[in-house]
Structures are given as C-alpha cells and as structure tokens.
N, C-alpha and C positions, 0 to 999 in steps of 0.2 A: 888398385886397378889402374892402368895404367892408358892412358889413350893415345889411340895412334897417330900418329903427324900427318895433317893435309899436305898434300902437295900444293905448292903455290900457282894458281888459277887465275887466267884473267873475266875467263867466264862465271866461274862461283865464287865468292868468298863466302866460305862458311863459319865464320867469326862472326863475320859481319849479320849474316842471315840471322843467328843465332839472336846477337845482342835485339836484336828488330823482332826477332818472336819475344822474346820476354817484354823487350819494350811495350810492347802491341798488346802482351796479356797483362801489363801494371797499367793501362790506359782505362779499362773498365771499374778495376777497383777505386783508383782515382777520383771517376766521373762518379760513383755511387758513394763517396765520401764525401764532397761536395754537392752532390744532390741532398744528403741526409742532411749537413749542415747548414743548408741555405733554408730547405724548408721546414727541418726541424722534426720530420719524421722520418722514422727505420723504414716504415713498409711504405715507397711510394707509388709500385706497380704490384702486378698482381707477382711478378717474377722474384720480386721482394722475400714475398712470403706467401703465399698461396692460400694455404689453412687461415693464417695468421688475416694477412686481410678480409677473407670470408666471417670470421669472427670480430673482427674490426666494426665492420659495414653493419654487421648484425646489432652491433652495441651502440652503434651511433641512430639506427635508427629506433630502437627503446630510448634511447636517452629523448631523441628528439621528440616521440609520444610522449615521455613523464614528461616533459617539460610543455608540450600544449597541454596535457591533462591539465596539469598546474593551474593554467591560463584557462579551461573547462570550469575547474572548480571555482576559481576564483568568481568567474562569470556567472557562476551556480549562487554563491552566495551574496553578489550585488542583487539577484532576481528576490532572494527568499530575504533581503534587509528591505528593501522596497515593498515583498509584501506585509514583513513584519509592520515596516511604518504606516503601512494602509491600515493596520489590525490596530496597532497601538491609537488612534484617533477615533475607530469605530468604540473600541472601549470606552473611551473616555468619552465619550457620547452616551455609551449605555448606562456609565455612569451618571451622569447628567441624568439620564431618561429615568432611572430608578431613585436618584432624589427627587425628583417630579411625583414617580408613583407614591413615597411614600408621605410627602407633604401631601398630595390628595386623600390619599386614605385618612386623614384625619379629621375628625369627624365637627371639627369646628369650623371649617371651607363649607361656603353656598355651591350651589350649582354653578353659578357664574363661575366665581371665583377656580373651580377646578374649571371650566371651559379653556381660561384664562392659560391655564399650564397644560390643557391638552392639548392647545393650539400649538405653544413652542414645542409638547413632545413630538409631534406632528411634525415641525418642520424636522426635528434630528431624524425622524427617520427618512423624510427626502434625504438629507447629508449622509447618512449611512448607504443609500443609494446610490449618491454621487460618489462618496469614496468609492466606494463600489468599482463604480464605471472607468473613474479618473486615474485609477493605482495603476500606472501601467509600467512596464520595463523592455527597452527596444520597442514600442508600439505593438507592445502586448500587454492586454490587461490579465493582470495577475491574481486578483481576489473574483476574476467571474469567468475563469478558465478552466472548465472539464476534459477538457481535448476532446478531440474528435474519437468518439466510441463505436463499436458496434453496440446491436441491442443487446447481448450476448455480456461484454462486456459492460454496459449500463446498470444492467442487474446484478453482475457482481461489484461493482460500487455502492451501488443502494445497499445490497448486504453487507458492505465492508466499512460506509456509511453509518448509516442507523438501522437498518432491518433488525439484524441480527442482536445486536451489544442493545438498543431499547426494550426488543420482546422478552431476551434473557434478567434486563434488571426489572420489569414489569412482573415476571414469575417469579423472582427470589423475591420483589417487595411483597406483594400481596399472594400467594402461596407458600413462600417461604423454600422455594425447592432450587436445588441446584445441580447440575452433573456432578459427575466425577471425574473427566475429563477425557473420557472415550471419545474415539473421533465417528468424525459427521464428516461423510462424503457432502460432498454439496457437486449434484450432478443437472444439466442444464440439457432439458427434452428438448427437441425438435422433431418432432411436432411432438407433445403430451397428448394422456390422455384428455378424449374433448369431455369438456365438461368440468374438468378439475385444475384449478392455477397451481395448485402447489400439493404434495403429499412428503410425508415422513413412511419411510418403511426401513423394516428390520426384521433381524432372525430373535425368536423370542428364545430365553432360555430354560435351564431348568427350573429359575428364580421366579422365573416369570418376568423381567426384566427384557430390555430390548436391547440385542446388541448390533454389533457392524449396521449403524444407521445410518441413513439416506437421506439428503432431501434433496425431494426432485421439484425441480420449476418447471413450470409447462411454457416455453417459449413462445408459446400462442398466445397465451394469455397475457402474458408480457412485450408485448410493443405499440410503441407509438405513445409511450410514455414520458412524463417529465418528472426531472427530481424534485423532491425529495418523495415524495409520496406516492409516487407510477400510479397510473390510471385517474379516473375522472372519481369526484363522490358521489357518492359517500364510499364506492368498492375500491379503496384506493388500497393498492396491491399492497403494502406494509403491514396491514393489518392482514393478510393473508398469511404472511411470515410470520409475525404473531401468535397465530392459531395453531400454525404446524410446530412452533418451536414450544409450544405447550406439551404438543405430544413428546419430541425428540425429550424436553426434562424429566417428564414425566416418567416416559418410557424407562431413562435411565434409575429413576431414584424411585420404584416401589413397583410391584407384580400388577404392571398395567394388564396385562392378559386375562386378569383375572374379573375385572372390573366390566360393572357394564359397559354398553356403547354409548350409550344416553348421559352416561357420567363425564366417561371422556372426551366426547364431542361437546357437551354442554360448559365444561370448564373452559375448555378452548377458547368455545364462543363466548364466556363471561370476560376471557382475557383481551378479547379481539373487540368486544361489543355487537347486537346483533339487531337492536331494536328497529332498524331497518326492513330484517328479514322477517320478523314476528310481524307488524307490520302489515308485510306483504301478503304474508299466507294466511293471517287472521282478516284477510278481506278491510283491513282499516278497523280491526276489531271488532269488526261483526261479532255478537251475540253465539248464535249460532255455527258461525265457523269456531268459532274460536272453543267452545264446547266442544266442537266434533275433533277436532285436532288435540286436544285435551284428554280424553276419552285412550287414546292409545289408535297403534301399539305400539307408540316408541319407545315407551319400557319390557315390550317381551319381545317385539320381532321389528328389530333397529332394521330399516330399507334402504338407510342415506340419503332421502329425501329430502329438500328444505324443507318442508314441515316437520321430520324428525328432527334438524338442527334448531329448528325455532323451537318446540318443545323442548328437548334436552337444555336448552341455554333457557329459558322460562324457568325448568324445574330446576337448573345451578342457581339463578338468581331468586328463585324462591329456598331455597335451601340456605343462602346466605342470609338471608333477613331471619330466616330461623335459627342461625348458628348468634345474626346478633343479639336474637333475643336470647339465648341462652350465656349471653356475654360470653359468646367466643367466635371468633374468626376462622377463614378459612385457611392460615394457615396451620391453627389446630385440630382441624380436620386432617391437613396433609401430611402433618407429622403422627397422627395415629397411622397413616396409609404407608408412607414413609419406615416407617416402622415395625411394619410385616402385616400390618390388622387386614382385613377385608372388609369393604366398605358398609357391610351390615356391622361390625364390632365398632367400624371407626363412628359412624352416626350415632348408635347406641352409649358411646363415650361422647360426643359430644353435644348432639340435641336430644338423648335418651329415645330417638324412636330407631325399629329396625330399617333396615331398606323399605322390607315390603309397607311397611308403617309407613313410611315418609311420601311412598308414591302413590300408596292413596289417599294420603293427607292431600298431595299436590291434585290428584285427580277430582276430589272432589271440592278446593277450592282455588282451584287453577284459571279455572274459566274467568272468577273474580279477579285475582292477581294480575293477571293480563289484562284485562281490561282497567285496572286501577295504573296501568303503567304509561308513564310519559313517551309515546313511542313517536309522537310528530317532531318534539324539538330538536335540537343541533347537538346535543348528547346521544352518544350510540349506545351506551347501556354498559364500557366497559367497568368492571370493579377499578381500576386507575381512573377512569373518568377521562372527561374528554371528547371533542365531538371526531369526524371523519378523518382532518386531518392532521389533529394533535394528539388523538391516543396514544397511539407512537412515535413515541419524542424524537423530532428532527435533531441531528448531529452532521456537523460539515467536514470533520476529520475523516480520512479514510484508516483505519485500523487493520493493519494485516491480518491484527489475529484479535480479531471483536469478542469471541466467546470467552469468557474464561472458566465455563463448565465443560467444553468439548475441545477438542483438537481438530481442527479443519482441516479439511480436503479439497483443496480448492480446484476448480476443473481445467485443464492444458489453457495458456492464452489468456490468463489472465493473473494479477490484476490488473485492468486497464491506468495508464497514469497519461496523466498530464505535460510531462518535465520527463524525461529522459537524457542525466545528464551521463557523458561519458566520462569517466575519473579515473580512467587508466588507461596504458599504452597499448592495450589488446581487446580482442572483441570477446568475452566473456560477460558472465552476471556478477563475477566480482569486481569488474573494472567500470561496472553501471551502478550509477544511482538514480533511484527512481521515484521521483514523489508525484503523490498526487496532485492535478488542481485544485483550487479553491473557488467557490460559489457562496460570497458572502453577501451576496445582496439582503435588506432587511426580511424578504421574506423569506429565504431560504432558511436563516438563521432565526427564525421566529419574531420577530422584534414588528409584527404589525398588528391590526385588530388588538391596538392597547385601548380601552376605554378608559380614562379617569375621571370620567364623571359618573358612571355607574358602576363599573367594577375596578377601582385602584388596586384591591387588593390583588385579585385573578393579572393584573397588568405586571404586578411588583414579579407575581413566580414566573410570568412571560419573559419579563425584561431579565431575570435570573436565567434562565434557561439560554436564551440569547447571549448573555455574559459566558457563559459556560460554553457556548459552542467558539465564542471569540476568542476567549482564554484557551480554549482546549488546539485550535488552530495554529495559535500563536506558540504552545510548547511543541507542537508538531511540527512546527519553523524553528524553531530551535534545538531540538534533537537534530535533525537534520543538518543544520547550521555546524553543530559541534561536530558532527560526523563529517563534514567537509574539511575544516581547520584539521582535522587529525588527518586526514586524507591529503589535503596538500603537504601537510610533513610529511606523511609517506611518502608522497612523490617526488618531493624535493629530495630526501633523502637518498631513495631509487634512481634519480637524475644523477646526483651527484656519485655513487660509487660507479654505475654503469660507465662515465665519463672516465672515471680515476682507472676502470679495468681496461677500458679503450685504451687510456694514456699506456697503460703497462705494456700495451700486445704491439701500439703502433707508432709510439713517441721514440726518437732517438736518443739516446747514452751519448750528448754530447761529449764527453770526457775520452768515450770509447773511439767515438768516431775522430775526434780530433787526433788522437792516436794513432789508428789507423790511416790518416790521411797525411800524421805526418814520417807516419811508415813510407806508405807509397810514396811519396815524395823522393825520398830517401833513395830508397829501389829506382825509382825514375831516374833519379839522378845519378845512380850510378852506372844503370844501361845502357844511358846517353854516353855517358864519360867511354862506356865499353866499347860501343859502336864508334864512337869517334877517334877509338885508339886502335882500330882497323883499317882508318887512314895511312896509317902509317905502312904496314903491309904493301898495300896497294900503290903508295911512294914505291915503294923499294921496289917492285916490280917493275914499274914504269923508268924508275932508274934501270934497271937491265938493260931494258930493251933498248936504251940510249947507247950504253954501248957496244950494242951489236951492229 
C-alpha cells in the first residue's frame, strides 16, 4: 500500500505532527516505567490495575490484622505467665500449709506445740490473700478478676464453676450413678415459678426414663449473690443444683417414673443435706410435731410441701443406716434400681424388707430417728458430709463442658469470661479467645477455717482440695497458653503468605520493567531523531521562498 505525497506546507507539516503524536504517546509509557522502578511496585494508582489494587489493599489489610493479632496473642500470653506465677507461689504455699497439717496430725504435738504451727499456717493464708490482690498485669489484677457479669451470666459460671461437675461427682461417689450423655438444656427463668429456685423436667419414656431434660433456674431466686456458693446459709444456692442434678441422673439411669415421690425427693435431699429443713418443720424437734409429720401422708399423697421434703429426706437417711446395717450401701441399692428392679425388689435384695415393710418400720420408729439426729450443728446431713458451705465442693476453674454424663445446652449470651482476647484478623468466634477470670483468693479456693489444733486431719483434705483447685487453674493457664503459641504460628504464618500474595498482584518484575523502559527509551529516541529530521523539510521550503 502505497501512501500519497504531502504537498509541501508552510502551514502543516504532517511528518512533523506525526513524529510529536507518537512522541507524545511513548511519554506516558516512559513516565509509568520509571514510576514502577523508583518505587518498586506495578500497581501504583488505581489506573494501574483496578481489580489488581482492590485485591491488593484487601491483602494488606489481613496482613496487617495477623500481624496485631500476633501482638494480641502475644499480650494474651504475658497476662496468663503472670497469672501462672501468681498460682505457682500460692502452691507452694499450700504446700507449706499441708506439711503443717500433717506434722499436726501427729499425735505426739501438745496443744501448744500445734498452736505454734497454726499460727504460721495462718499467716500463709494472709500471703495467699496477698498474692491474691498483688498478681496484677497492666494494673489488673489477674487471680481475683471475674469481670463484669450479669446475674444471668453469674449463674452460668457458678454452673460452669463448681455447681454442676461437684453435684455430678457427689452422685457417681456415693450413689454410684451416671448419665449416659443425653443433653440437659440448661434454661434461665425470668421470672420462675415463685416458690421454686431450680426444677428438672423431661418427657418420660416408655422406659420410664426421662428424656430431652431441662434444667430450669428461677432467676428470682438467684440474685444478689456472691461466688462461690450464691445466696446467704445455710440455703446457699449450689446445694440447690445438687438436688435437681439428683433427679436429671437419676432420671436418666433407671424408670424414675415409676418410683415413689418420697424416694425421689428424699435422695435428692440426702445428696443436698437437709437437717436445716427437718429442723424447721419439726418445730426444733418437738415431740409431737415431729410424730404428726411422721405419721404421713408423704408416703401415699406426696403435696410438695417442706414437711413432705423433710420426711422423704428423714425416711432416705433412715433407709441408709439400715442398708449399713445390712453392710451395704446406697449405691447397692441404686444398682438394683439401675438395673430395672422397682423399689419394692430393690429393698427386698438389699435390706430384705418390701417397700410397704420399710415405711412402716420408719413410721413407727421415725419419731425416734429424728429426734436422735444432730440437727443444730454445722453439718447439714448430706451422705458426702459437710456443712452449708462445703457440701458442694468449691472449684475456681470454669469448665465449658462440666458434666461428663450429659451434653449441655448452654442458654444464648453466654459463657460469660473475663479476658476476651482477639487472635485473629476478623470479627468471628474463631478469631476470639476467651478465658475466664480467676478468683483465687484463700476463701474462694477453700484454704481457710483450717484448725490444727483440733482438726489436722479435716485441715489436711481442706488444704487438698485447695491444692486441687490451684493445680487445676494452673493447667487451665496452660492449655490455654499452648493454644496461643500454636495460634501465633498461625498467624505468623497467615501474615507471611498474605504479604508474599500481595507481593505477587502489586510488586514490580524489575527485569520486565527495566525492559520496557529500556524500550521506550529507544522509541523515544527514535521519534526525537524523526521529528528533528523534519527540520530539514521546513529548510528547504524556506530556501524557496528565498528565491522568489
């Protein structure tokens, strides 16, 4: 194809135009080859790359959350090394305090002499106080932080606490019974039924078995409470948990349905303790009250009354004194019930009398029993023993999943924590780690009311228990702990490819671009050279007109 000759113009030169439009379009290539190599990225506007920077920005800002998570975690686990070292000193104090108890327990120390060692045990647990107070991180103290609760949330700590995981090893010790691991809604009234703190309910089946269970709290009855034990004593609301989580085992492990009401209330109450309530409704053991309430009917027409609960729990604790007189226990009972028996077979195997036989054994020497029972002291009567607020054994762990006969059902909003660290670049519950606080003061953790001058031994399973709930803290700071360290390597890891994908979408190919720029270079220069050799042209015209 051939192109046709300009005429020679002093008005246009179209060569010239020419070389100045390519000129003019190798100017931008240039200035974007030199932009990429000065700062060392492809995409430096959005014009760049449009998509490409959208994805860019996206990556840079993940990267930059793993990497404060990092800095999260990191800061997560200086808090739980601090409580650690608060924990590791209270041990080793309990330790201290349990050689104490058992050099007192021996039976060749005066009075003095243990006074002498219950004075220093005494100071430890001021020091276990003080650690207490003094373990702090950023001007927080970290071994006596529950965070700020609702009551709502209160109570499900107390159940995630010790409510729950105490009542259940209190039935497997001394009944011997376990679920099977059917779940328990655990539902929180506003307002409950008045009159009642806590209820278990269920659909019974054709087993006679109780399924899809319930346990409902009556949020009335639960506030204005402090941990470990909610409410004032001796009705300190864990022993209420107790009683109900009698039923919720029961229910599941033999044909409650089938059972008296006086049986099953009465166990409850042996598990809970109740000599308070006997007590009460026996007028202080009047004679006469205590006959008339004896007498029935709360073996034929159960009312719900406290005086049917003091009865029923009267005639489980006189039932027990007769199982040990037949040198066997209640949990031989519960495994004939357990078993498929009904309670007329399972008595009849175990104390040889029937039902009917045993209730009017108790009716006609019932009146005595109660009246021969210690119902003033600071023991409540449970079969674990124990006064109001040790029957059920304080624990300062929170345990997500306390039971290990049921599956929980925990209610929206909770568990309540402490420590809500963030450990990831986004707002999820996988990017949350969440522990609970710690309340280690010596009374929460049981470690006071040690005598050693009259009870060493009772001091020794105190100061045990209290080791156990420090020890048990302490691995619950260290799960935790390990679960961080694996977590910053994930984030570290997450930081570092996020960056390497960035590099890929928004870093320049030095190599390429030096190429390219030393293209246009090249093109530039040869433009220029074009344009300048238009000069000449525009000579030679100018020579014309010379001589005209």
């Amino acid at each position: 194809m051939s192109i046709a000759p300009r005429p020679m113009s002093l008005r246009f030169d179209g060569a010239a135009a020419t070389a100045q439009r390519h000129l003019g379009q190798l100017r931008p290539s240039f200035q974007r080859s030199v932009e990429r190599l000065s700062s060392g990225l492809r995409i430096n506007s959005a014009r760049d790359d449009a998509a490409g920077l959208f994805l860019s920005q996206r990556l840079q800002a993940q990267t930059r959350g793993a990497q404060q998570a990092v800095r999260n975690v990191q800061d997560g686990i200086s808090y739980l090394q601090v409580a650690d070292g608060g924990l590791t000193t209270q041990a080793e104090m309990l330790g201290r305090m349990r050689e104490l108890a058992v050099q007192a327990a021996n039976g060749i120390y005066s009075a003095t002499e243990r006074q002498a060692m219950q004075g220093e045990l005494d100071k430890l647990v001021e020091e276990i106080d003080s650690v207490a107070l003094s373990t702090k991180f950023n001007g927080r103290q970290v071994l006596q932080d529950l965070g700020t609760l609702t009551n709502e949330q209160l109570v499900v700590e107390g159940l995630r606490r010790s409510w729950l995981e105490s009542s259940e090893e209190m039935i497997e010790k001394h009944f011997g019974l376990t679920a099977d691991g059917a779940p328990l809604t655990i539902i929180l009234d506003a307002p409950g039924p008045v009159g009642v703190a806590a209820y278990v309910q269920g659909a019974a089946g054709a087993d006679g078995r109780s399924y899809n269970q319930e346990l409902h709290v009556n949020m009335s009855a639960f506030t204005n409470f402090s941990m470990p034990n909610a409410s004032a004593a001796p009705f300190h609301l864990d022993r209420v948990i107790a009683h109900e989580m009698t039923h919720a085992v029961m229910g599941r492990t033999m044909n409650m349905a089938a059972l008296p009401q006086w049986f099953v209330e009465g166990t409850a109450e042996l598990i809970r303790g109740a000599d308070e309530r006997v007590l009460a409704d026996t007028l202080g053991q009047n004679a006469a009250a205590t006959a008339g309430l004896v007498a029935g009917p709360w073996d034929s027409a159960w009312g719900g009354t406290s005086p049917d609960y003091s009865m029923g729990y009267a005639a489980t604790k006189y039932l027990h004194g007769k199982l040990e007189v037949a040198e066997k226990t209640m949990i031989d009972l519960m495994d004939q019930l357990e078993g498929g028996a009904t309670l007329d077979a399972a008595l009849t195997a175990t104390i040889g009398m029937t039902e009917a036989a045993f209730v009017a054994d108790f009716k006609a020497n019932g009146t005595a029993f109660i009246q021969g029972m210690n119902l003033a002291d600071a023991d409540v009567g449970s079969i674990a023993g124990g006064n109001a607020r040790t029957v059920v054994q304080d624990q300062d762990v929170v345990t997500l999943d306390p039971l290990r006969g049921f599956t929980e059902i925990w209610p929206s909003g909770t568990p309540a924590t402490a420590v809500a660290l963030q450990a990831g670049a986004n707002n999820s519950s996988f990017d949350r780690v969440d522990f609970a606080g710690l309340k280690m003061d010596a009374a929460t953790i049981g470690a006071t009311e040690l005598d050693l001058v009259e009870d060493a031994g009772g001091a020794i399973d105190r100061i045990d228990r209290s080791l156990k709930s420090v020890l048990s803290a302490r691995a619950y700071i260290g799960a935790i702990m390990n679960r961080l360290e694996f977590a910053t390597r994930s984030l570290s890891v997450s930081a570092e490819n996020s960056k390497a994908a960035d590099s890929r979408i928004r870093d320049a190919d030095t190599a390429a671009e030096m190429t390219e720029l030393l293209r246009s270079q090249m093109r530039t220069q040869s433009a220029m050279n074009a344009l300048s050799s238009t000069q000449t042209q525009r000579s030679s015209v100018l020579s014309l007109l010379q001589f005209a």
